[in-house]
C-alpha positions in Angstrom: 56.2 142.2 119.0 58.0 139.6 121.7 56.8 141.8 124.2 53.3 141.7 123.1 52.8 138.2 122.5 54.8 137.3 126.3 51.8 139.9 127.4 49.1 138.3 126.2 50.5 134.8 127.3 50.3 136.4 130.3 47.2 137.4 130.6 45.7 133.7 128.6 47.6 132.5 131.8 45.9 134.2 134.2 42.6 133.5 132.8 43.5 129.9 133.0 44.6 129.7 136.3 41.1 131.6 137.2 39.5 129.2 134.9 40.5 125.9 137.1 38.8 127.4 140.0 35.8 129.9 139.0 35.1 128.4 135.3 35.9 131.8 133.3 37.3 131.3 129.9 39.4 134.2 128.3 36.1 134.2 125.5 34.0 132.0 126.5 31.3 130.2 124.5 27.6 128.6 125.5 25.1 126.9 123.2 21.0 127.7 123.6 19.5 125.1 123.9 22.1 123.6 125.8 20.4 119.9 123.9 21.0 121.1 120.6 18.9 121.3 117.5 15.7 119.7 117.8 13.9 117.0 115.3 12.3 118.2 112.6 10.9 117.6 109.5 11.7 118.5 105.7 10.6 122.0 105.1 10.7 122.9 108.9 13.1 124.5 111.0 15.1 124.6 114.3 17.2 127.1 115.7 20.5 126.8 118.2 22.6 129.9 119.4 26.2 130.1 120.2 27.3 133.0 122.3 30.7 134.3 122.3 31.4 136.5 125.8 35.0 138.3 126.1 36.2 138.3 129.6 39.8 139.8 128.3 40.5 143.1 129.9 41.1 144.3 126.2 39.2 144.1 122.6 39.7 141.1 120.9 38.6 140.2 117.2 36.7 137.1 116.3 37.3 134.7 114.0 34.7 131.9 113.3 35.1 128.9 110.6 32.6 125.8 110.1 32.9 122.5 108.9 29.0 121.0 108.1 27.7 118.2 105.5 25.4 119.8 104.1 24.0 123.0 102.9 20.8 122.7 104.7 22.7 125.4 107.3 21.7 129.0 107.4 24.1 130.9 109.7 23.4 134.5 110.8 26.9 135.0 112.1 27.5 138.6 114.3 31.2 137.5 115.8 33.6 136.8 112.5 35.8 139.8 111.6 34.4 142.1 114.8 36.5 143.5 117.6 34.5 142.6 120.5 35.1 144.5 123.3 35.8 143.3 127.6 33.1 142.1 128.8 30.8 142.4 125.8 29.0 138.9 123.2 28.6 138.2 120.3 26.0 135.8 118.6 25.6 133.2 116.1 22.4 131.6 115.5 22.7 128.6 112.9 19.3 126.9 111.7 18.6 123.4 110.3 16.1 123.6 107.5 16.3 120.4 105.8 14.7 119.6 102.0 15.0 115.8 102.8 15.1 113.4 105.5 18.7 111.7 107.1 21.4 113.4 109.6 23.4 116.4 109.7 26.6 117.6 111.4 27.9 121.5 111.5 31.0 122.1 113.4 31.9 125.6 115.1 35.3 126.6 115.6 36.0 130.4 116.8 39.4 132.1 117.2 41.0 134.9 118.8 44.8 136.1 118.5 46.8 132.8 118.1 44.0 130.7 120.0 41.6 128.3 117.5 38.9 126.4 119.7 37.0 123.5 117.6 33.5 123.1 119.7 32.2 119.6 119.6 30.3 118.8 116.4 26.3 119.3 116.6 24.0 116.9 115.0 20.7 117.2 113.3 18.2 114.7 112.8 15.2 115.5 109.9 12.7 112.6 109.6 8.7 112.9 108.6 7.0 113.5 105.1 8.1 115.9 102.2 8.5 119.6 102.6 5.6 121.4 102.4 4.7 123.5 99.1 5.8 126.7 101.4 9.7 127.4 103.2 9.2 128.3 106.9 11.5 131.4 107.1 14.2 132.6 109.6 13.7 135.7 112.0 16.8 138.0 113.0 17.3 141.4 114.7 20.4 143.0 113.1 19.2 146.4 114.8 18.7 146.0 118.1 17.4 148.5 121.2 20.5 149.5 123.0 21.3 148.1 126.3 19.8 151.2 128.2 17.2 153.3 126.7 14.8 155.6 128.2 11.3 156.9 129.2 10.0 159.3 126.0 13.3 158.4 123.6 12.7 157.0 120.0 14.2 153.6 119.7 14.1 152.3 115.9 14.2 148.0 115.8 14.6 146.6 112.8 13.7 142.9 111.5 14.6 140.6 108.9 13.1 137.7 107.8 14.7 135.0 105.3 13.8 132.5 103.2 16.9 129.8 103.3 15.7 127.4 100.9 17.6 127.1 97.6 14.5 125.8 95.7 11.4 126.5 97.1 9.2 130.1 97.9 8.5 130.8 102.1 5.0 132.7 102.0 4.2 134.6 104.3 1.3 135.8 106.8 1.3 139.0 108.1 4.0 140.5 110.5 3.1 140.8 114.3 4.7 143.4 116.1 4.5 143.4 119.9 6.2 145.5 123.0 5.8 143.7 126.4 7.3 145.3 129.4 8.4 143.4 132.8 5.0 143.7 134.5 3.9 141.6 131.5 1.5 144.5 130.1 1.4 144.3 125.9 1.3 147.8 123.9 -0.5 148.6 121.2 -0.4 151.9 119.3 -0.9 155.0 121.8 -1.7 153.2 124.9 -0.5 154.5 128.0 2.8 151.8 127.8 4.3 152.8 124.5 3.9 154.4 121.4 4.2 151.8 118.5 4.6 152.9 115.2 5.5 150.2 111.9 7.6 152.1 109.4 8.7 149.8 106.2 7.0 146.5 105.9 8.1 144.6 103.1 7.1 141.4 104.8 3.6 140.8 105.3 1.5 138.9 102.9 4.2 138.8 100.6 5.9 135.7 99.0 9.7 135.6 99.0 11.8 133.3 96.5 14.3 131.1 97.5 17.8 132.8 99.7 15.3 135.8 99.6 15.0 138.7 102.7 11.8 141.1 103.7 12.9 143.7 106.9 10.2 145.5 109.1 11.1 148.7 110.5 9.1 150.2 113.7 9.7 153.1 115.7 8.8 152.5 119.5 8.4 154.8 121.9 7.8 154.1 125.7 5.7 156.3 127.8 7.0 154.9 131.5 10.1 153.5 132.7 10.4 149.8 132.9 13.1 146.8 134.4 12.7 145.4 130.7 10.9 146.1 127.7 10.9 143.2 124.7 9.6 143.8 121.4 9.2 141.1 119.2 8.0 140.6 115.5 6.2 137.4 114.4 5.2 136.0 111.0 3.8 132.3 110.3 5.4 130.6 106.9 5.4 127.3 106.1 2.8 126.4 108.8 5.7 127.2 111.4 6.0 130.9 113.6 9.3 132.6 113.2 9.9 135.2 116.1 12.6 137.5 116.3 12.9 139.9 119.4 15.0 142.4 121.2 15.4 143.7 124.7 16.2 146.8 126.9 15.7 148.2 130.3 13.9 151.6 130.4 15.3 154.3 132.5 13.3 157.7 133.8 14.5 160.7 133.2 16.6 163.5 135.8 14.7 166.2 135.6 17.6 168.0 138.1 20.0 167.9 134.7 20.1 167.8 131.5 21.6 164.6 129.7 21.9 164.2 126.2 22.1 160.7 125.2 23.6 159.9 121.6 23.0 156.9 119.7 24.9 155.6 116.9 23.2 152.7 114.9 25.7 153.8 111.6 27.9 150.9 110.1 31.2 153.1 110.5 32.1 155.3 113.7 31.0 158.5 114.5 32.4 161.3 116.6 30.4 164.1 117.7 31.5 167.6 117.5 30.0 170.4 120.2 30.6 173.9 120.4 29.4 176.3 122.4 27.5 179.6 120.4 27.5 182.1 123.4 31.3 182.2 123.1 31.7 182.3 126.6 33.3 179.1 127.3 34.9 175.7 126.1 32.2 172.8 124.9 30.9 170.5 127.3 33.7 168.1 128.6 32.4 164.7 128.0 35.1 163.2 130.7 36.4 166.4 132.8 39.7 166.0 134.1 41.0 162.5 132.1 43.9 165.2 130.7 44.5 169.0 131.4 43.7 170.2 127.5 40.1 168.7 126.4 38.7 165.5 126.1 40.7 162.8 124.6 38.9 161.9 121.0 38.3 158.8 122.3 35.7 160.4 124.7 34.0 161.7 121.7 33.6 158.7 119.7 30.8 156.2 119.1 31.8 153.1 117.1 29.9 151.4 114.4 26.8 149.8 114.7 27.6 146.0 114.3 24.6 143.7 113.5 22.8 142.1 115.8 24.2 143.8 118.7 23.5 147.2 121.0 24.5 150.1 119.3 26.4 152.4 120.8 26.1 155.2 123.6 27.3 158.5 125.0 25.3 159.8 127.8 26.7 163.6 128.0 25.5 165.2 130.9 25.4 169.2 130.6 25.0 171.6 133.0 24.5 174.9 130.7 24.9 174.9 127.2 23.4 178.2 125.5 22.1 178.4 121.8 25.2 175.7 120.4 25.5 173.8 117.8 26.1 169.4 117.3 27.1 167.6 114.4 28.6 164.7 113.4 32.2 163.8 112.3 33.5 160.9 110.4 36.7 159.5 108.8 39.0 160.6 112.2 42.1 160.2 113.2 45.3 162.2 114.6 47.8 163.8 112.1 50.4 165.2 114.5 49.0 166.6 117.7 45.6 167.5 115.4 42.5 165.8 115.4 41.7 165.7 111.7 38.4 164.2 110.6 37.5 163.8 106.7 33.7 165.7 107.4 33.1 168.2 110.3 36.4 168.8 110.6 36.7 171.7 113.2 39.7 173.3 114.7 40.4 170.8 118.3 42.6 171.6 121.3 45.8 170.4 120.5 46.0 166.5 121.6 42.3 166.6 122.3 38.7 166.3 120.1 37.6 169.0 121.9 36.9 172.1 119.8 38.3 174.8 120.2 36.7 177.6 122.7 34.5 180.2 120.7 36.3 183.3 119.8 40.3 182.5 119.4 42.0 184.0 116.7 42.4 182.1 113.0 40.4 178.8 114.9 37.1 177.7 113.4 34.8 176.0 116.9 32.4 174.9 114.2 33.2 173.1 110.5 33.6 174.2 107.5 31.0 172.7 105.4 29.4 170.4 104.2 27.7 168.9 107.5 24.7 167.9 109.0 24.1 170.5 112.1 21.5 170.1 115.0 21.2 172.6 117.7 19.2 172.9 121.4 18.9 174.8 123.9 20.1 173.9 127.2 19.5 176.5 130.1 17.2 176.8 133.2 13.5 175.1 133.8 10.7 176.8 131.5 13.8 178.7 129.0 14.6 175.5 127.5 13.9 172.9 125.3 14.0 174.2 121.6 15.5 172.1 119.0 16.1 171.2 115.3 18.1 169.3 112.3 19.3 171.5 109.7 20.5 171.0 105.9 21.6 174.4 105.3 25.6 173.5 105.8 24.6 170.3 103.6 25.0 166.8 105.0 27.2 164.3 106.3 25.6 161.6 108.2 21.1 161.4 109.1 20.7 162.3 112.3 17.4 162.6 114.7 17.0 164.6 117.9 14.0 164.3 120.0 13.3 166.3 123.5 12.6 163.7 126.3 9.1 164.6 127.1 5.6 164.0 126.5 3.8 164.7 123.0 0.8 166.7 123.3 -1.5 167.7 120.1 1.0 170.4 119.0 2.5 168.2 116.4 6.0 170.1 117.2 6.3 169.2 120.6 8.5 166.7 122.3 8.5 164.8 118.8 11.3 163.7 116.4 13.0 166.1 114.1 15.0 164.0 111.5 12.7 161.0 112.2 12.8 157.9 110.2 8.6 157.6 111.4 6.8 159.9 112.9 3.7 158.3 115.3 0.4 157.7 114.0 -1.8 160.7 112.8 1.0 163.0 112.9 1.3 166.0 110.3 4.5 165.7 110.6 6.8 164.9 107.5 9.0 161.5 108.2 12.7 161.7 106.7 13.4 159.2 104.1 17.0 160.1 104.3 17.6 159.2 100.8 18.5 162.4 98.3 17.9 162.7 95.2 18.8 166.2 93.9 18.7 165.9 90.4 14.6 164.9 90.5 13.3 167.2 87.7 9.9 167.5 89.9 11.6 168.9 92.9 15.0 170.6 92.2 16.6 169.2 88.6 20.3 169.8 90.0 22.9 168.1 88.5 24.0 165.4 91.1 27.7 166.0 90.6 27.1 169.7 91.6 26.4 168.5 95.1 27.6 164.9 96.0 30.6 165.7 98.0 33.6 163.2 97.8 37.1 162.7 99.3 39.5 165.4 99.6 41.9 165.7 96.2 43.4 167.2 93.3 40.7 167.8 90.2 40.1 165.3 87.5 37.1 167.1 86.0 34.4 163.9 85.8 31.4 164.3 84.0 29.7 161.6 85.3 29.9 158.6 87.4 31.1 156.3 84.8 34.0 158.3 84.2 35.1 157.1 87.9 36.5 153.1 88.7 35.8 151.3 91.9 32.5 152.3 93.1 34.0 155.9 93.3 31.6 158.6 92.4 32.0 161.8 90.7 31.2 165.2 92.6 32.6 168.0 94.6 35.7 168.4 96.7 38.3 170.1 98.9 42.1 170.3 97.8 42.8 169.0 101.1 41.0 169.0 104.3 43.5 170.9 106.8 44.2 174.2 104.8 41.5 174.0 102.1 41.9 176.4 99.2 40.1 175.0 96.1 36.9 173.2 95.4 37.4 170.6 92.7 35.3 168.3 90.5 36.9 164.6 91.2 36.5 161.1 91.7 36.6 160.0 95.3 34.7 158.3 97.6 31.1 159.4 99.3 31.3 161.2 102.2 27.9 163.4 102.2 26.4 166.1 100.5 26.3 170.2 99.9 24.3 172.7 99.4 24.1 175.5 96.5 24.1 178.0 99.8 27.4 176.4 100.5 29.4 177.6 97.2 28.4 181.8 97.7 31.4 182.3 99.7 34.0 181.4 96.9 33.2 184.4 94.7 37.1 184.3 93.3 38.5 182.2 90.4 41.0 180.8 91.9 39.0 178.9 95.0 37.8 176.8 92.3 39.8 174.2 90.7 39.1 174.7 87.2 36.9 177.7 86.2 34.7 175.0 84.1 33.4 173.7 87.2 32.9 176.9 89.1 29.7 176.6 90.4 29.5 180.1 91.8 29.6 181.4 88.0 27.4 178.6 87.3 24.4 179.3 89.2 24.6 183.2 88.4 25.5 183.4 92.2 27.0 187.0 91.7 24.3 188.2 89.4 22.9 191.8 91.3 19.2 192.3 92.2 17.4 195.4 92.5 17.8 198.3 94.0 15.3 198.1 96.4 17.1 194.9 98.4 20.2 197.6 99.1 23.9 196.3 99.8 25.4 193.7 102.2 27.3 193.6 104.1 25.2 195.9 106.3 28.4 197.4 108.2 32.1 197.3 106.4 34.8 195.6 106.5 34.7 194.5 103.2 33.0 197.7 101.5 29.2 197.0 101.5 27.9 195.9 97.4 24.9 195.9 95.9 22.8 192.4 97.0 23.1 189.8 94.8 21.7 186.3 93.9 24.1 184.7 96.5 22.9 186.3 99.0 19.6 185.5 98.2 21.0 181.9 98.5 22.1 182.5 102.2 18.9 184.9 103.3 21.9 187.4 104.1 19.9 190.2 105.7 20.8 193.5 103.5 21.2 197.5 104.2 17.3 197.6 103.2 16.7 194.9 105.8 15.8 192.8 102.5 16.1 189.3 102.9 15.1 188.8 106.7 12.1 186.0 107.4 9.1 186.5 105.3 7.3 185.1 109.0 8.8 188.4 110.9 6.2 191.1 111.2 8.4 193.4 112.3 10.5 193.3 108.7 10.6 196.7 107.3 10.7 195.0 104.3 8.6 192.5 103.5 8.2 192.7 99.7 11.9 191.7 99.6 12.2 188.7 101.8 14.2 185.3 101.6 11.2 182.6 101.5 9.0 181.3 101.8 6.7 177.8 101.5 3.5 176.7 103.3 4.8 173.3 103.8 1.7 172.2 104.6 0.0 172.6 101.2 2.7 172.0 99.2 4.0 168.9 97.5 5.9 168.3 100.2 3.3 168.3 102.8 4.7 169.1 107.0 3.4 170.5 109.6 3.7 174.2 109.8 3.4 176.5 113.0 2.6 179.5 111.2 2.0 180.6 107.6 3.7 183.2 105.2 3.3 186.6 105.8 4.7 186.8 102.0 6.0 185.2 99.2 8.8 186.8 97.3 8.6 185.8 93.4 12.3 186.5 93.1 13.0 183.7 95.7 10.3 181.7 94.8 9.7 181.8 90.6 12.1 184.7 89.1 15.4 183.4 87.6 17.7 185.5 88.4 20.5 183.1 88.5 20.3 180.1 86.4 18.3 178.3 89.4 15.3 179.6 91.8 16.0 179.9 95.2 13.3 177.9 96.3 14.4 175.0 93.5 17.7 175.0 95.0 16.5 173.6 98.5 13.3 171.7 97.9 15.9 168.8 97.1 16.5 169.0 101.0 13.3 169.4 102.1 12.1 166.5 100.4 14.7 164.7 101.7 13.8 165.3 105.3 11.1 167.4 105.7 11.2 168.1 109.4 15.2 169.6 109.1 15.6 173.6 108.2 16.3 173.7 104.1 16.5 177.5 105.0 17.9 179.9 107.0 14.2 181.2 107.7 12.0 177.5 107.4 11.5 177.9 111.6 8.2 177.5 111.0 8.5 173.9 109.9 11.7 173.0 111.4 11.6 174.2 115.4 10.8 171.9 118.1 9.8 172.6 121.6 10.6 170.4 124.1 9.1 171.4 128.2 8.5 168.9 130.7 8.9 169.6 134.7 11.8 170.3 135.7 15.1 170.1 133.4 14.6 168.8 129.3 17.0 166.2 128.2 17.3 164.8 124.5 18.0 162.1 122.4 20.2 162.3 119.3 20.7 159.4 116.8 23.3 158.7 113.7 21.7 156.9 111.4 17.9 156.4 112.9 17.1 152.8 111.5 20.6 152.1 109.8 19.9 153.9 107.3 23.0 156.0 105.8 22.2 157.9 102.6 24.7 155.8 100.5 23.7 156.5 97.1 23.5 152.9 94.9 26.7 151.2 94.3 28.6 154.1 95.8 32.0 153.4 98.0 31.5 154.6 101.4 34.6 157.0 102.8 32.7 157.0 106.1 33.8 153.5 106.7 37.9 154.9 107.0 
């Protein structure tokens, strides 16, 4: 610890010494406006910013305390408690709304390490007549664009505007939303500068009560590469304007390579997991050559989104990447030489996040499930470009992947799958991201049977309030290394699974108590007839007759029985796994093409205690735009073709949103 602290003294004095002569503090702070807050009267508003910039070579964590005299002080602060890394700031935007007239003080001090710097005290001056009968409200941007974004990608803003009186309503006009780029041109919906699409608005015209919040959600897309695009979002209250905005350069595309740029606006860190399906070769290498065995984990991660500032980036640049799979992983860390993570959790390099090469002995390149999974492929010009989200190995964190492109009237092409908002006039489903299995419209599954949790022994819950601490009660490993049972337990969140998930744990003992064995539950190993043959269709094990678990996984049979009921070369259509005309049904998407049958034993026949198409409607509610189904292509596949070479975009929790169920404890945060 001597050591340490003689470092860092080091390093202050260095910064020091630079300071006398080029005016660089180790974090440095400025005020906007430089004058202060300005006069105004009761009921009105006026805004100053601090900014906190690290010029360390290291992260630092801020600490920030005020002193003020009165409450008339409504601090958005985006520096206490988070690491801010070199070169990076942090803001704090404080605003003066007084109820009366008379003279104000609020004192900033910030802190870093040992260091505590008291700024010099601001004063505020409110004079004039009594407050109006409406609040003026405060604007903020806790989801910003990134720093970098680019022509064709799908950048989600959010907004929030609040109320900070303590005794009086703020009502409010309707919300403008505007995108102006550095050749001063304004965008509306479909012009040729951006596409501009308002998700949520729980803001305009409505009234919000005292300490109260609204948020506006909007999805923009631009259409050309720009020095700087801003997009602001407006509402009058109060007979004042409240603007809250958010910038970012625009970059074009290289169509010479493909780049896949990931985006993580989740409130806990992500690392992405890659493997390569045609076996041929180790995943992509985000940093080639930074250590002889893979990618150090580091190179794999994206850390939280903190509000108010950039979310962070991975541009991955790859060369040739053939029919693979992405997905998420959260709750990492090393245990040994192992990179273990609490959900998609694969087999890594030893040392390294990099997974494992495709075809090594007792190593799994891919996760065991539950996770969320998204796949493209990346090859030459014109054999490209085809994409898509899938539920089938359950869920772990909401993700959206979009090709980098144009959109044309093919509702599939070049757009979002997973999107939070899908443009204007689209047929396309948006994903609310928010699950609700046990909805007796859509599924009627018992929640517990598919919330997954923290890895641990069994407890047997029967229900949430049989759990303390904002644990829930659902579904669980043993252990996440070596696991060996499922259990029913209290634990923390961590994502979702799937019925389709449970049809490979046929025995007794891979469940943790045999009243909770959910393969027994849902009739998984009931047969069905004789006409959908035996599977496996080539031994080893010894082919058995087809049963209900297979129908679960659309596990093609000896009598080519469930294959896609879209295939018109299956020799067997009467017997295939699906299907839904999306379009029509009560979950209304797009489709490319309709059924060329409908199977009553998938679709109304009990022959387990569920219906194969009850058991996934749950997911396709969810997001309807993401496979629910080995064989929902029709629905689910995007196509992505511009000139030359197709790159993509790929974001964690598009708008912030996380999937959390209500008063849960999130073990994606470890």
């Amino acid at each position: 610890m001597a050591m340490i602290r003689i470092g860092l003294i080091w390093v202050l004095s260095f910064f020091y010494v630079q300071g006398s002569m080029a005016a660089v503090d180790p974090v440095a702070w400025s005020l906007q406006p430089i004058s202060g807050f300005s006069p105004v009267g009761p009921g009105g508003a006026s805004t100053v910013v601090y900014t906190l910039s690290n010029n360390l070579p290291f992260t630092t964590t801020i600490n920030t305390t005020f002193i003020k005299s009165h409450e008339w002080f409504y601090i958005q602060d985006n520096c206490n408690g988070y690491p801010l890394f070199p070169g990076t700031s942090c803001l704090i935007a404080i605003t003066f709304f007084p109820q009366g007239v008379g003279t104000s003080f609020i004192q900033l001090t910030y802190g870093y390490h040992l260091n505590r710097i008291p700024l010099p005290p601001l004063l505020a001056v409110a004079n004039g007549p009594t407050p109006p009968s409406s609040c003026s409200v405060v604007g903020s941007n806790p989801l910003p664009l990134p720093v970098n974004t680019y022509q064709f990608a799908d950048n989600l803003v959010k907004f929030v505007f609040t109320n900070p009186c303590s005794n009086a309503p703020a009502i409010l006009g309707p919300v403008n939303l505007n995108v102006s780029f550095s050749a001063g041109i304004q965008a509306v919906v479909n012009n040729s500068q951006a596409v501009v699409t308002t998700g949520s608005d729980t803001c305009s015209n409505q009234t919000l009560p005292p300490q109260g919040s609204c948020s506006i959600l909007a999805s923009i897309v631009p259409q050309n590469p720009a020095a700087n695009m801003v997009v602001s979002a407006s509402v009058t209250s109060g007979g004042q304007v409240a603007t809250a905005s958010t910038s970012s350069r625009v970059n074009s595309n290289n169509p010479s390579t493909h780049v896949v740029h990931f985006v993580n606006q989740c409130p806990f860190n992500v690392w992405y997991g890659i493997a390569n399906g045609s076996g041929g070769s180790n995943s992509p290498d985000p940093t080639p050559g930074s250590q002889p065995n893979g990618a150090p984990a580091s190179s794999y991660l994206l850390p939280a989104q903190l509000p108010g500032q950039a979310p962070s980036v991975i541009n991955l640049v790859v060369p040739e990447y053939i029919n693979g799979a992405i997905w998420p992983r959260t709750g990492c860390a090393f245990q040994g030489s192992s990179f273990v993570c609490e959900t998609g959790n694969c087999t890594s390099l030893p040392d390294s996040g990099t997974c494992v090469t495709s075809g090594i002995p007792n190593t799994t390149p891919q996760p065991i499930p539950p996770f969320t999974k998204f796949e493209f492929t990346i090859n030459s010009a014109g054999a490209d470009g085809v994409y898509d989200v899938s539920l089938i190995n359950g869920f772990n964190v909401p993700v959206e992947i979009k090709g980098l492109g144009p959109t044309s009237s093919d509702p599939f092409s070049c757009t979002g799958a997973g999107a939070v908002i899908q443009p204007q006039g689209s047929t396309l489903g948006s994903c609310s991201w928010q699950f609700n299995p046990g909805d007796p419209n859509v599924s009627g599954l018992d929640p517990l049977n598919v919330v997954w949790v923290s890895a641990g022994p069994p407890d047997n819950c029967t229900s949430n309030s049989s759990c303390a601490g904002g644990l829930v009660c659902g579904m669980a490993f043993d252990n996440i290394l070596a696991p060996n049972t499922i259990n029913r337990r209290c634990g923390e969140f961590i994502g979702y699974t799937t019925l389709a998930n449970y049809i490979g744990y046929s025995s007794a003992s891979q469940w943790g108590s045999s009243t909770f064995n959910l393969y027994n539950q849902y009739g998984m190993g009931n047969l069905l007839g004789a006409s959908y043959g035996q599977f496996p269709i080539t031994p080893p094990p010894t082919p058995a007759n087809a049963n209900f678990g297979n129908m679960l996984g659309c596990q093609i049979t000896t009598t080519d029985a469930l294959d896609s009921c879209y295939n018109n070369a299956n020799t067997n259509l009467a017997n295939c796994c699906g299907c839904v005309d999306w379009d029509t049904s009560p979950i209304p998407t797009a489709v490319a093409a309709s059924c060329l049958n409908k199977n009553p034993d998938w679709t109304t026949n009990l022959i387990g205690t569920i219906t194969a198409q009850k058991a996934i409607m749950w997911l396709k509610k969810t997001c309807p735009t993401a496979y629910s189904y080995q064989f929902d292509d029709q629905s689910s596949s995007f196509t992505c073709t511009p000139p030359g070479l197709v790159s993509y975009q790929i974001t964690f929790c598009p708008g912030g949103i996380t999937s959390l169920p209500t008063g849960a404890v999130d073990g994606r945060l470890s």
